[in-house]
N, C-alpha and C positions, 0 to 999 in steps of 0.2 A: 737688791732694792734700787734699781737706778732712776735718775729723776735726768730731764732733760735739764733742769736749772746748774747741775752741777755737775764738775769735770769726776771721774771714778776716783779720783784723789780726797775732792770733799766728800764724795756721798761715801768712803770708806769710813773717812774720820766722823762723819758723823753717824753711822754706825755703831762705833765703837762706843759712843756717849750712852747704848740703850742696855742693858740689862738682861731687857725682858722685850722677845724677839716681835712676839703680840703690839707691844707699844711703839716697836720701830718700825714693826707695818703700819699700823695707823697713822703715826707722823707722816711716814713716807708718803704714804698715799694722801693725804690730806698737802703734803707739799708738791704733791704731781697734778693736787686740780687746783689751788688757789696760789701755788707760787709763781705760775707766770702771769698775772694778774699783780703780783707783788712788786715784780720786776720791772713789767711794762711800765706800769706809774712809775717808780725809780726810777730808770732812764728816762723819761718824759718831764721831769722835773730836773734831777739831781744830774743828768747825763751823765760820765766819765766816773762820777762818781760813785754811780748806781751799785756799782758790782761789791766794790766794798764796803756799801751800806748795809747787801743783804747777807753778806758774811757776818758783819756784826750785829742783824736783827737775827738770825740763827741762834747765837749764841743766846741771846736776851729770849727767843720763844721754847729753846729747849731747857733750860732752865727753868721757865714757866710752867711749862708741860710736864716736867718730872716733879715738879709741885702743886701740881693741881691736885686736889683734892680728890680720893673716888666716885664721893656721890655725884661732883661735880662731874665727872669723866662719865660716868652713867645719864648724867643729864644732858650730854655732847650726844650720845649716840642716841638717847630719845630724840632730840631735837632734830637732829642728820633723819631719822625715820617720819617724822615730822614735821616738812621743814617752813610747814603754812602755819603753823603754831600762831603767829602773830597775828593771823587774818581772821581767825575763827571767829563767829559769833558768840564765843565763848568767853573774847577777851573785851575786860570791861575795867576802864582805868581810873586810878583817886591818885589826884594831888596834894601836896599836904607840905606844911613846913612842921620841921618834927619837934621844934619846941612848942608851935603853937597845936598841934595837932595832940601831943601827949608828952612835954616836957623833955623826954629822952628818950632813947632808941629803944632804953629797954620798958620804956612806958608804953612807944607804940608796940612792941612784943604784946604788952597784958592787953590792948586793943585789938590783935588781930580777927579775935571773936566777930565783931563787929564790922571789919572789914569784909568777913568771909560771910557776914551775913547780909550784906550790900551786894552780895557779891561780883566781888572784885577780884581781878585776877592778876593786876597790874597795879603796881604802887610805887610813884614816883615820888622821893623826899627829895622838897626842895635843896641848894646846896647845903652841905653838911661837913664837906671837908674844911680844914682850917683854916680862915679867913684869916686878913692883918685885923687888928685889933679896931674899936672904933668905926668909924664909915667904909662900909665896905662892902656897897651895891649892892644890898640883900645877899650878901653870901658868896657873890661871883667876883670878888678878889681875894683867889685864894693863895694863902703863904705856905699851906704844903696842901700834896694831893696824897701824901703815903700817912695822912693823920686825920681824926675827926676831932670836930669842933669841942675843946675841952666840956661845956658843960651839958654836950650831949651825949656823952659818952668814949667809949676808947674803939679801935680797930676792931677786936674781940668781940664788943657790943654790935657794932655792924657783921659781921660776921653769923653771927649766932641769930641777932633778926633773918637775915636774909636767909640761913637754915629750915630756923622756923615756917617763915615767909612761901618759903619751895617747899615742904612740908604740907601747908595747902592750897598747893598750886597757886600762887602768887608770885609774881616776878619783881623784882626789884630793880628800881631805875633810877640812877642817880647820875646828877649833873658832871659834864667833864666841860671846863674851860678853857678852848682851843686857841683861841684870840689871844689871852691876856693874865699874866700873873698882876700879885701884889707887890709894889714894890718893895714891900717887906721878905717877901720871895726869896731864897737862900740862892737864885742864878741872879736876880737882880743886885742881893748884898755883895755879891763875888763881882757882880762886874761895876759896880759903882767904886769897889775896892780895887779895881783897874787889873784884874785877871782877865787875859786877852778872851781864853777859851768862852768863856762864859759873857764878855761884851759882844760878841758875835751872835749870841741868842736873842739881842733886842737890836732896833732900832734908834742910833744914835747920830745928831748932827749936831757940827761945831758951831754952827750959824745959822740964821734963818734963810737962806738961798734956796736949798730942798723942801724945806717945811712949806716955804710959801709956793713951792711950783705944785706941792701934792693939795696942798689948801684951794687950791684955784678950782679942784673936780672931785673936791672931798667932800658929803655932806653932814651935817651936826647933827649928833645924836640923843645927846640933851644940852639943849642952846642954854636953858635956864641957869643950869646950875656948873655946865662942864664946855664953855664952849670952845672952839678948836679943836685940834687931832694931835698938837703938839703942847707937851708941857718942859718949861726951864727947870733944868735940875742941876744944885750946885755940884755935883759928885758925877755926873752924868760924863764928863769928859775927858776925853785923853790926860792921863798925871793927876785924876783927881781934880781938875776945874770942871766948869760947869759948862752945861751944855743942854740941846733938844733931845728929847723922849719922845717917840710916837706914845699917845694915851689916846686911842679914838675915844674909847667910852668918860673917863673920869682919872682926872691929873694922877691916882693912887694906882693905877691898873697899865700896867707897863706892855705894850702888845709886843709878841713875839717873831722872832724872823724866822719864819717855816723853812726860809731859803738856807738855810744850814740845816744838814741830815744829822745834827745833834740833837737838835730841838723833835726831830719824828723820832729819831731812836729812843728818848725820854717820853717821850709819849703812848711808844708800843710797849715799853716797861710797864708804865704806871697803870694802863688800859689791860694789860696782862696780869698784874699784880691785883688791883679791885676785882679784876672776874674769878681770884683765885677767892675772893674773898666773900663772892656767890654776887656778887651783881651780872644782872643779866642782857639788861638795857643800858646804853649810855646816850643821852642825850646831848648832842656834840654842838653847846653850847658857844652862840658867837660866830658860825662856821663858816659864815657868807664871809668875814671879813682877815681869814688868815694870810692872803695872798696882797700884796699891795703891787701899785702898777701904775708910772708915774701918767700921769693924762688922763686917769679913769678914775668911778668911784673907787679903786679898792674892794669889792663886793663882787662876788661870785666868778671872779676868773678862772678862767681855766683850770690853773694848776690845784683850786680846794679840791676839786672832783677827782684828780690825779691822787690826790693827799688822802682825800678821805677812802678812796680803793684800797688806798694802800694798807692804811689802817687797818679795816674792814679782812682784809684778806690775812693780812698778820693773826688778825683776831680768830678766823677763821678756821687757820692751823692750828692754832694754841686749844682755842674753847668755842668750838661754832654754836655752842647754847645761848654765848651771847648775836645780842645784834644792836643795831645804830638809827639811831633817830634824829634826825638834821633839825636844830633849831632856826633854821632860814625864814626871816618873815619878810620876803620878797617876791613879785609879780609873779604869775602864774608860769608865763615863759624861761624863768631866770628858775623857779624852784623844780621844776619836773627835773631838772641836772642834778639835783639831789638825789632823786630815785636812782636816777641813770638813762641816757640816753646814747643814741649811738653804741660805740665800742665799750663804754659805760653800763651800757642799757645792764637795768636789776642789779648792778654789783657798786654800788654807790652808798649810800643809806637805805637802812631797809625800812625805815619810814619816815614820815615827813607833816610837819602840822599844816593844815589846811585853815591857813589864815581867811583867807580870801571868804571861804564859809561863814568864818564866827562876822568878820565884817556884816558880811551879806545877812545875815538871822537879823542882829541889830536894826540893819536899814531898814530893813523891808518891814520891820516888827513897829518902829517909826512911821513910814510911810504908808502904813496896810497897804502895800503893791510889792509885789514880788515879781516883776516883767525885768528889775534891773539885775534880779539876784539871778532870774532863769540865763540872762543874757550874760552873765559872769562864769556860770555854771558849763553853758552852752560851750563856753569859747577856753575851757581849758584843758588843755594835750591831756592825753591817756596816759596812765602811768604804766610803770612794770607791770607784770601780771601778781609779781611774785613779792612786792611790795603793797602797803599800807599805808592810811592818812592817820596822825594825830587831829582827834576832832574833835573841837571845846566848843561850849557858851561863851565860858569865863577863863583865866589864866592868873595867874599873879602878877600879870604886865598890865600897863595899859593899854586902851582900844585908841587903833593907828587909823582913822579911817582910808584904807587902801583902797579905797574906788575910783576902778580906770578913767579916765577922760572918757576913750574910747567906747566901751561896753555905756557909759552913762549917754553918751550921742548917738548910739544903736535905739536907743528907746525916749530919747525926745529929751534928753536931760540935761543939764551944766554940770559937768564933774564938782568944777569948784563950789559951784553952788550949793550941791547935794551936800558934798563933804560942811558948809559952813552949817545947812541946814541941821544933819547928826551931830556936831557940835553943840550947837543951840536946845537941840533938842534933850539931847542926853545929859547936859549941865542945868537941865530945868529954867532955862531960857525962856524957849518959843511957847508961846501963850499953848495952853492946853493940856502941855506935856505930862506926862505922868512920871517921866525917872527925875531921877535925886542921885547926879552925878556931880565931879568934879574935873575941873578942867585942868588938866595936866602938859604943862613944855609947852605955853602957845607960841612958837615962831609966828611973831611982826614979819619977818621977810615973804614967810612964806604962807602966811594966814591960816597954818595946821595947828589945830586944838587938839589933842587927845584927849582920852576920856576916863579917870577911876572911878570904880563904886563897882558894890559888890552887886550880883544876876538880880537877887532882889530888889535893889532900890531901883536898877537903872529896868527892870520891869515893872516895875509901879509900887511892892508891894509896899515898901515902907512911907510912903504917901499915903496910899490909903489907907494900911491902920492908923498912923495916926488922926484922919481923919471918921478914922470909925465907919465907913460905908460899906458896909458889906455887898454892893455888887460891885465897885471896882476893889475890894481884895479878892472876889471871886474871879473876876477876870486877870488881876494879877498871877494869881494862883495858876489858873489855864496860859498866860504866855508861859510861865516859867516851865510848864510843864511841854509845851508846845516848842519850845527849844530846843531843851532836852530831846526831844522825842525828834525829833530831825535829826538831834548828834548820833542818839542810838542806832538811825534806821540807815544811818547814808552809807555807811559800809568801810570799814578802819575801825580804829580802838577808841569808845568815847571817854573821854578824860573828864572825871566829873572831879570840882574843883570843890576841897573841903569848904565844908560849910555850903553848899547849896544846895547839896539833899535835905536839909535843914530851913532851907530859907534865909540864912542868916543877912540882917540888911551891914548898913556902912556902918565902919567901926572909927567912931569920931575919936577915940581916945589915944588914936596912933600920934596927935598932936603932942602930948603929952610927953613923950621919950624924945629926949633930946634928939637922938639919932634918927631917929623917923620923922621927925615934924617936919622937915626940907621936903621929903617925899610922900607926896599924899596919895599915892598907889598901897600905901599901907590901911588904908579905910578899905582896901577889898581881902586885906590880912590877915582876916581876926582868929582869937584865939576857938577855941573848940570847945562850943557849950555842951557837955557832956550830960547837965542836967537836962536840957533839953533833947538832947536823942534819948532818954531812959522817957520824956515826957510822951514827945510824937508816937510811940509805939503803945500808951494808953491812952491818949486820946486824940484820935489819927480826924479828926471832926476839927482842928484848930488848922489854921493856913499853913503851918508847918509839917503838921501829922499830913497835908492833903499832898504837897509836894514830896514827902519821904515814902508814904503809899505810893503814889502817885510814880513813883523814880520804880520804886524797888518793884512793883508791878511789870511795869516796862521791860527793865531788865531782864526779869526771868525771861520774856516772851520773846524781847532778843535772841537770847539764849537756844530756844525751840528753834527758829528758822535758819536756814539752812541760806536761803535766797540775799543773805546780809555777809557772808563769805566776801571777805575785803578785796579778790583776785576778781570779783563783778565790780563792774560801773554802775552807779547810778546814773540815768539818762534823766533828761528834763523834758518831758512832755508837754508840747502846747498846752497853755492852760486856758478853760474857756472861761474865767474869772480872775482878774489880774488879782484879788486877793488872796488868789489860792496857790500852794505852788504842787507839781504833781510831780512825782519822781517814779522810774521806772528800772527793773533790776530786775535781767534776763537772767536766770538761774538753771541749770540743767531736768531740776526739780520743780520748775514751774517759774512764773513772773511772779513778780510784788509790786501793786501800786502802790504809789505810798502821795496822800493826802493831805495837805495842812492848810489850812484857814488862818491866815494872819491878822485878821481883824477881827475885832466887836461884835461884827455884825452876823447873822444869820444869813448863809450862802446857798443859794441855791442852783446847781448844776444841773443843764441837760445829760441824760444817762446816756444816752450814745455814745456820747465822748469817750464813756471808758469803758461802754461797752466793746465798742470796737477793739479794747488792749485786752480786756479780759473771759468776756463772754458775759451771759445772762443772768448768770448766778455766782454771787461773791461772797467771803468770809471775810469780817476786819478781823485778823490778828487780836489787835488792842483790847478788843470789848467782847469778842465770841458771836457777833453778832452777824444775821445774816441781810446780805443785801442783795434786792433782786434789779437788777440791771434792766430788765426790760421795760419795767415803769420809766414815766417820761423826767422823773427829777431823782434827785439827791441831793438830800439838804446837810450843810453844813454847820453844827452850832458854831458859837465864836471859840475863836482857837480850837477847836476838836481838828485830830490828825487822825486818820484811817490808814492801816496797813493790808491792803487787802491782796485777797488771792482768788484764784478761779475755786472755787466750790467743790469742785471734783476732785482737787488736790489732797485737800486733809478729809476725802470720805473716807 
């Protein structure tokens, strides 16, 4: 069993670790196609010291491997035979926080029903492992990664969901935090207790000298409540006096130095040990900012990419069922490095959220003009073939308005201006407006509002019931689903965010909890009205029942096309109606146009236009219905979205 990685001396000894001669061909050959991929990043990082980092991740992945699970090992070789798994129209995502979603892990167990009836095939619980106590970033300062959150149960309990979970083919995605412990953290407690090994894991200065040369091209992440990148810790410094902590995000979240191969070798453990534990997905939480670099932001250099290969291919020996999904909410140029490019290209993250989109839905759903979202769309690189977009409405963050300068001067626009306008807008500011937002983190310096509220308020709905109008909750009703319906058709995994198959509006009572009342990203948190999902499904005639119809419809029809295979691009088609936006998706199987009307108004299209994409006779997906191409229009209701195909396809 020789491997070019290793001299006949190691690939003897490690040999001798296999039992069962089946398993050491497996290893082996799984270390003859992703171990040099392992290496190259090691030496590209770690140099001189690469060779004996992957002596020591050997040890940490065959131990992994001789405890993986069977069903799990059976799930490796479906997946190796499968290896588009992610990309299928099949896959269809729910986020959830699992106390608000079903109090415990084993609560959302008795919910899977429910999930499998949405269906979903993808389930990301927000963080879950064990946070420090008290404030602690919704979940993302965690004080262990080998335990879950006591009052949501034990290791076991996650284990047994996720059984379940694979069971009906649902995959399980839970957060990993690469950036940043707590510093409650048992490496932060050892090195504040002035153990060398373990002060080499963070970031530490005796002065402000370095803090202030990194502070000069560092930018704030939340200016509000956390501003700077450095925090004073009495225990922080050499003998136990005090000293600087790098904290980018929050004084409590101590960020890590990637640049010592302790800190990757703890992390191919922990990443090894949760997928023994049936997680499938890791969302690699933070990951623009593991690499620091003193004159720069800090964000996306080089060496993450190197880092995160490295990972990825460790993982890929041990348990290739799992796979990686980049939480990068950065430019279009900066995030395709996350799929992989160059000598990277596809072995980087095997997917990635498609911020840029949820932006873009927003504006354009504000502005009824879609000319800035095509020009956005228009102008970003190809990804892998062999990769996927994460694709939301909504998320559990706030809305960053990331719209270019550039792409806004393509189409006649002031970036700053736009960006102040969807502020205005979405905070229920600008005279007219229909959302019922909140303004979150305004940097003075920098004139950036963010934005909270849940899909429903900041699409109108909770405006208009309370005002009892039944044609703008009708039209509320049609954006929400007109969103939606772009996330389902553009091609990736739509992540539909609890509570908005529901409609659920803002949940004003996050005031209320001491812990949450600083953070008002918690009014798009709310807990999971269960009464209300047993309601929508008797009487699906209520705004809620029309949205959960309305979703679960969609979905199935997803599911049928073939043309939504995430390894296609959706193209942007001129559109001869700047309210409209047209997307197109060359399939082997035929093309898909896909239609949406972002305003009010009743649109009416010349049919050449897309007669020329498709021919004379069309079928929308959506409704069954048929369209004849030859007549001189096509009229658009408000918000209605068409998924159409040439006619001769589904005879």
């Amino acid at each position: 069993m020789p491997t070019t990685l290793l001299t006949p001396e190691q690939a003897e000894r490690l040999r001798l670790a296999f039992d069962d001669d089946r398993d050491a061909q497996t290893f082996f050959l799984r270390l003859e196609r992703y171990g040099p991929e392992l290496l190259d990043s090691l030496r590209a990082v770690y140099l001189e010291r690469a060779d004996g980092l992957l002596e020591r991740l050997l040890e940490i992945m065959l131990h992994a491997y001789h405890t993986r699970p069977a069903d799990l090992k059976r799930l490796d070789e479906a997946r190796l035979l499968s290896p588009d798994w992610l990309q299928s129209p099949h896959m269809v995502g729910y986020v959830a926080y699992t106390d608000r979603f079903a109090g415990t892990l084993r609560g959302v167990q008795e919910h899977v029903d429910y999930l499998e009836g949405l269906g979903v095939t993808y389930l990301h619980l927000m963080p879950l492992l064990r946070p420090r106590e008290g404030e602690n970033d919704g979940g993302y300062a965690v004080a262990d990664y080998r335990s879950v959150r006591p009052d949501l149960g034990t290791m076991d309990d996650l284990s047994g969901l996720a059984r379940e979970l694979r069971g009906r083919g649902i995959s399980l995605v839970l957060d990993l935090v690469l950036n940043h412990v707590a510093r409650e953290h048992e490496w932060a407690e050892r090195a504040r207790a002035g153990e060398e090994q373990y002060r080499d894991y963070f970031h530490f200065f005796a002065d402000r000298g370095l803090p202030d040369a990194y502070e000069a091209s560092l930018p704030e992440v939340f200016p509000d409540f956390a501003p700077g990148n450095f925090t004073w810790d009495e225990q922080a410094g050499e003998g136990g006096i005090g000293g600087w902590v790098w904290t980018t995000f929050n004084t409590y979240q101590w960020d890590l130095n990637w640049g010592n191969p302790d800190v990757l070798a703890e992390f191919v453990d922990i990443i090894l040990n949760l997928a023994n534990r049936g997680v499938e997905v890791f969302r690699l939480d933070a990951i623009a900012f593991i690499w620091k670099r003193l004159g720069t932001s800090s964000q996306n250099q080089p060496e993450v990419h190197h880092l995160t290969r490295a990972l990825r291919a460790a993982a890929r020996i041990v348990a290739p069922a799992v796979a990686f999904k980049a939480e990068a909410i950065v430019g279009p140029d900066d995030l395709i490095h996350y799929l992989g490019s160059g000598t990277h290209h596809g072995r980087v993250s095997d997917m990635a959220y498609h911020n840029s989109l949820m932006v873009q839905l927003w504006s354009s759903l504000a502005s009824r003009d879609t000319r800035l979202m095509e020009e956005a769309l228009r102008a970003f690189p190809p990804k892998p073939t062999n990769t996927t977009w994460g694709l939301y409405v909504r998320c559990h963050d706030d809305i960053g308005w990331a719209i270019s300068d550039t792409d806004a001067a393509r189409v006649g626009m002031s970036g700053p201006g736009h960006r102040h306008f969807l502020s205005d807008f979405y905070s229920g500011e600008f005279a007219g407006s229909f959302a019922r937002g909140l303004v979150f983190q305004h940097n003075p310096a920098t004139g950036d509002r963010r934005i909270s509220g849940a899909a429903a308020s900041l699409a109108g709905l909770e405006t208009a019931l309370e005002g009892g109008d039944e044609t703008q909750i009708e039209l509320a009703v049609g954006r929400l689903l007109l969103l939606h319906t772009v996330v389902l058709g553009f091609g990736g995994v739509p992540l539909l965010y609890m509570g908005d198959e529901l409609a659920l509006t803002n949940d004003d009572r996050y005031a209320d909890i001491p812990e949450h009342a600083a953070d008002n990203r918690w009014v798009h948190r709310p807990r999971m009205d269960w009464a209300l999902a047993e309601e929508v499904q008797a009487h699906p005639d209520t705004p809620a029942g029309q949205v959960n119809a309305g979703l679960r419809q969609r979905i199935a029809v997803r599911k049928t096309l073939p043309h939504l295979h995430a390894s296609i691009e959706s193209r942007v088609i001129a559109s001869p109606d700047p309210r409209v936006l047209v997307l197109r998706r060359d399939h082997p199987q035929g093309t898909l146009l896909e239609l949406y009307n972002f305003s009010e108004d009743r649109v009416v299209l010349p049919a050449y236009t897309l007669r020329g994409q498709l021919g004379e006779d069309a079928r929308d997906a959506l409704s069954g219905s048929a369209f004849h191409l030859s007549r001189p229009t096509l009229t658009l209701d408000p918000y209605r979205a068409l998924w159409l195909t040439a006619a001769e396809v589904n005879a």
